[in-house]
C-alpha positions as CSV (number, residue, x, y, z in Angstrom):
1,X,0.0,0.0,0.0
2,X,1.6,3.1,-1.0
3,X,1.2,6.4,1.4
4,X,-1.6,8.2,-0.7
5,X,-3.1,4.8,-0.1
6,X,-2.5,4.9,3.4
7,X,-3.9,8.5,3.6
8,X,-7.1,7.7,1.7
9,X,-7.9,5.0,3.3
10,X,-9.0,6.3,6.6
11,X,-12.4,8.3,6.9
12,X,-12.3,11.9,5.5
13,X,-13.1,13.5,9.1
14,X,-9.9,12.4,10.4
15,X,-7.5,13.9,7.3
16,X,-9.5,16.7,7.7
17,X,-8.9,17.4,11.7
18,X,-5.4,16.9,10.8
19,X,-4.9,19.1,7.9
20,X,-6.8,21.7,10.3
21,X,-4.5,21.3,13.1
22,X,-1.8,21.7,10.8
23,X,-3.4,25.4,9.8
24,X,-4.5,26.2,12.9
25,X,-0.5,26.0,14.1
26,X,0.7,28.0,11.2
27,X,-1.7,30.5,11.8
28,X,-0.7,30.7,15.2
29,X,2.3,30.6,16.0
30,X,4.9,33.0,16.3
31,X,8.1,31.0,15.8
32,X,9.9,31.0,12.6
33,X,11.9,28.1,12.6
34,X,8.0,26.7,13.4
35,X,6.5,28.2,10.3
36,X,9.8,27.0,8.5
37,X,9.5,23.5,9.2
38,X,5.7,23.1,8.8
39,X,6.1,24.7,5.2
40,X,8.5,21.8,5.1
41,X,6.3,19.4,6.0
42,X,3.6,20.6,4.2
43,X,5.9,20.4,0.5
44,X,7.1,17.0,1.7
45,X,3.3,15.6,1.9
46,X,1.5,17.5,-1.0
47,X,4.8,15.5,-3.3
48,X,3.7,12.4,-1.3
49,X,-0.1,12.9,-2.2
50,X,1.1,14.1,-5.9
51,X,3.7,11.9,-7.2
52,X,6.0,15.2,-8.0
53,X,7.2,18.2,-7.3
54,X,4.9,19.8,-9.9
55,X,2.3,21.7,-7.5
56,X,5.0,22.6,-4.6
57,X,7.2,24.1,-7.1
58,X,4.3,26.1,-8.6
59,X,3.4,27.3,-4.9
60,X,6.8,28.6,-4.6
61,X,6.2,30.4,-8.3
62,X,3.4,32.1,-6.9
63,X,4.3,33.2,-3.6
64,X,7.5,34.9,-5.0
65,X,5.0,38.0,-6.4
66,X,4.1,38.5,-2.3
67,X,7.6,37.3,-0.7
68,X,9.5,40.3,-2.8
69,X,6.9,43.1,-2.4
70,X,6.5,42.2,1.6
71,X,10.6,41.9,2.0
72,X,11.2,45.1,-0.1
73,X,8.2,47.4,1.9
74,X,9.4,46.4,5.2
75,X,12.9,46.1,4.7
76,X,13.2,50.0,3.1
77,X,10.0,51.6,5.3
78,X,10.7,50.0,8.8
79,X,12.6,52.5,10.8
80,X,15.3,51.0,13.1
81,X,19.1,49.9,13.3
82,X,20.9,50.4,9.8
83,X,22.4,47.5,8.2
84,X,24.6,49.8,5.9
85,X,25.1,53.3,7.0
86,X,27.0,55.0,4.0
87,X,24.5,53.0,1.3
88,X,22.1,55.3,-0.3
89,X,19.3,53.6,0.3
90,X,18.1,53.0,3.9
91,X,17.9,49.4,5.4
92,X,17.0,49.0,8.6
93,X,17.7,45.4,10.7
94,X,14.0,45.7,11.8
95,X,12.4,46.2,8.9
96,X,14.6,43.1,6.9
97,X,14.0,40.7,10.3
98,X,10.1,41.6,10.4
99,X,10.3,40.9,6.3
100,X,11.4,37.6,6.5
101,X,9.2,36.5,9.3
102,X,6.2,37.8,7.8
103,X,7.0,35.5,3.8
104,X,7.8,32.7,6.4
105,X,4.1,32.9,7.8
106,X,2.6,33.3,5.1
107,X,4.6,30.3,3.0
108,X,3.5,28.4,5.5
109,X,0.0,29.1,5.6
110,X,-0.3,28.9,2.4
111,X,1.1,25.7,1.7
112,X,-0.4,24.0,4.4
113,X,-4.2,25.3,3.1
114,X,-3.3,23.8,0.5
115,X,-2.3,20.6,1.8
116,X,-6.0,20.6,3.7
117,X,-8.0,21.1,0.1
118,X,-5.2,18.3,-0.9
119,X,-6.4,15.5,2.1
120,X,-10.0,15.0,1.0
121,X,-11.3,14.4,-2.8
122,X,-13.3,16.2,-4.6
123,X,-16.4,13.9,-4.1
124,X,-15.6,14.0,-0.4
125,X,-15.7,18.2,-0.5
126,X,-18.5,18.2,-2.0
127,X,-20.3,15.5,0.3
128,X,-19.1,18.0,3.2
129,X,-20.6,21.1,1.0
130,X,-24.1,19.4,0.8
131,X,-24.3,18.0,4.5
132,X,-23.8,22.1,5.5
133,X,-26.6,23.2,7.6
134,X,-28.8,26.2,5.6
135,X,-26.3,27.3,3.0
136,X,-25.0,24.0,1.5
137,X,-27.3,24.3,-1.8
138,X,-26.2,27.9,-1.9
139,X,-22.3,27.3,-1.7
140,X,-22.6,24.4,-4.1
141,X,-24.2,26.7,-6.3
142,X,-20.9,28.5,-6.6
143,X,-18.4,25.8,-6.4
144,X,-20.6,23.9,-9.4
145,X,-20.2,27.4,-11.5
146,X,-16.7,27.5,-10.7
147,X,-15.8,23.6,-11.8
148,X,-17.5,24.5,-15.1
149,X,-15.3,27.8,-15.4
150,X,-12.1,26.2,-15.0
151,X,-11.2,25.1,-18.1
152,X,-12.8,28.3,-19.7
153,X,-10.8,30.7,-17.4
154,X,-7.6,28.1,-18.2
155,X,-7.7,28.7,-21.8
156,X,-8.7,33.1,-21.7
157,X,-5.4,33.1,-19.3
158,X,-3.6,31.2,-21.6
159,X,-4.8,33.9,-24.4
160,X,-3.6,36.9,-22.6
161,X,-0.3,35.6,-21.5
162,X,0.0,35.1,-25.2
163,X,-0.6,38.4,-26.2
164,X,1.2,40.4,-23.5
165,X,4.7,38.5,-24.5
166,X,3.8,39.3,-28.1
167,X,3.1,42.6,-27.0
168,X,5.6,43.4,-24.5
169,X,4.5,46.5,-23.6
170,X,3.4,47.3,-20.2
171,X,1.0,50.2,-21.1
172,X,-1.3,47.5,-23.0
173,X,-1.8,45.5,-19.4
174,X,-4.7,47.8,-18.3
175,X,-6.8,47.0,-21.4
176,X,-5.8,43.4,-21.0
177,X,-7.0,43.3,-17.7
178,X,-10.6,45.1,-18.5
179,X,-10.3,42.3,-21.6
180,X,-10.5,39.6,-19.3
181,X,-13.0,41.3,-16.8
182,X,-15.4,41.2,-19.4
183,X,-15.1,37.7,-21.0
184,X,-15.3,36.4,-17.5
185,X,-18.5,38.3,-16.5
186,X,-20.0,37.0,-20.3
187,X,-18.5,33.6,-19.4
188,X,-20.0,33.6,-16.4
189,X,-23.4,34.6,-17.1
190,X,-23.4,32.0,-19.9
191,X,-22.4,29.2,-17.4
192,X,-24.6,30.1,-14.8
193,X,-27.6,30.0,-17.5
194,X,-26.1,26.5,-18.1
195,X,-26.3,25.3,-14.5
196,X,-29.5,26.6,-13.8
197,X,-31.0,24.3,-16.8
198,X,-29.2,21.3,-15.7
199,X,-29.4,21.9,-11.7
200,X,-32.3,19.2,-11.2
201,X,-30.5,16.3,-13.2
202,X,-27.3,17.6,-12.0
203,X,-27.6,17.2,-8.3
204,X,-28.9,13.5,-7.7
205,X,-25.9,12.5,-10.0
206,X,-23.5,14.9,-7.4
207,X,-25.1,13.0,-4.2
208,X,-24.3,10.1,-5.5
209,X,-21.0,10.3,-6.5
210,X,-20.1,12.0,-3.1
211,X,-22.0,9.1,-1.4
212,X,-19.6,6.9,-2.8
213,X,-16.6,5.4,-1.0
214,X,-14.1,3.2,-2.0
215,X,-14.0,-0.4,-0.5
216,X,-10.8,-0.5,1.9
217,X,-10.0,-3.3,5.0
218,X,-11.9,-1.9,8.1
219,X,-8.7,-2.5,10.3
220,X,-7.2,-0.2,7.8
221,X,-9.3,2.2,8.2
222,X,-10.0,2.4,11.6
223,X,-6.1,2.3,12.2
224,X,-4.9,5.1,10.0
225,X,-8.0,7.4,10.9
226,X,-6.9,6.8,14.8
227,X,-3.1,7.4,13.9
228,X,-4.7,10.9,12.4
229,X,-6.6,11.8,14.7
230,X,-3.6,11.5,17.8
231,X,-1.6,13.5,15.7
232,X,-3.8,16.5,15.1
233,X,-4.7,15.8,19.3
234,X,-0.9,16.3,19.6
235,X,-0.6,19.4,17.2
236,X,-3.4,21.4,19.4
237,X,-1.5,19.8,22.7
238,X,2.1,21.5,21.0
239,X,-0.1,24.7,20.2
240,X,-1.4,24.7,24.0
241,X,2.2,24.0,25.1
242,X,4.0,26.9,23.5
């Protein structure tokens, strides 16, 4: 049994509480050597679940376009102890220390959130989406619309990446941006129409794919979703600790 195996097999409640326990301790604490080694943890699993590097690597891709900014604003703005008194430009020790604990949070929350969405299946997030109390049909609503979109928003980002490097010029980006705006408020409209016509056949078939689980031993699954559970109890006991 291989460890995505091993993960799946136990109920969805108990990779849940520990994906949450996981967040919860990002969020939370205020160590970085903390935040350092859950982001760790957290690439180490989603290439466990995934098979490759592939989606931790594009993490990384994104966050860069937050790290910089956050490191750059703090480090030049943050009044303090200068790091290099005759340089032109003014860094303060503050400002670069506050920097780099602040990208280290939010790394880490932001590949552990991921690693949560990662624990359960699709079928399983929407089982959990329908069982919610009052606003389960309404949020499914949304995530339905947003399925459907994906492939359609995939290809008109595709486009415009296309056009801004044959472009190359910056001053275009604003009417690329209002370009996109409105083929994603005509896209949407059109798939919303869509749902709405298909919502009564559409829904049964949903139920009853999320009510589906596959077969696994019960020893299995009892044992994995008990080793998850003491885990995520031990997380919340480290977080009560500290």
């Amino acid at each position: 049994m291989t460890t995505s195996e091993k993960l799946f097999c136990s109920y969805p409640g108990s990779r849940f509480l520990l994906g949450f326990a996981l967040l919860f301790l990002s969020l939370t604490t205020t160590s970085s050597w903390l935040c350092l080694f859950l982001a760790v943890i957290a690439a180490v699993m989603i290439r466990l679940l995934d098979g490759n590097w592939a989606t931790s690597l594009r993490v990384l891709g994104l966050l860069r376009w937050f790290v910089i900014p956050i490191l750059l604003l703090h480090t030049l703005l943050t009044p303090g102890q200068l790091l290099l008194p005759g340089f032109p430009v003014a860094v303060s020790r503050e400002g670069l220390t506050q920097g780099i604990w602040l990208s280290i949070h939010l790394i880490s929350i932001y590949a552990l959130a991921i690693l949560m969405f990662r624990l359960l299946r699709r079928e399983e997030w929407l089982r959990f989406i329908l069982l919610l109390p009052g606003i389960g049909g309404r949020v499914m609503v949304q995530v339905l619309m947003m399925m459907s979109m994906k492939k359609h928003m995939a290809e008109l980002l595709s486009c415009l990446r296309q056009q801004y490097r044959l472009r190359h010029d910056w001053k275009k980006t604003p009417l690329l941006l209002m370009s996109a705006f409105k083929h994603t408020l005509l896209g949407a409209s059109a798939y919303a129409q869509m749902l709405w016509l298909r919502w009564p056949q559409q829904l049964p078939m949903l139920v009853s794919v999320a009510g589906q689980s596959t077969s696994y031993n019960s020893v299995h699954r009892y044992f994995f979703s008990a080793l998850w559970v003491s885990c995520a109890c031990m997380i919340f006991l480290l977080l009560w600790l500290l």
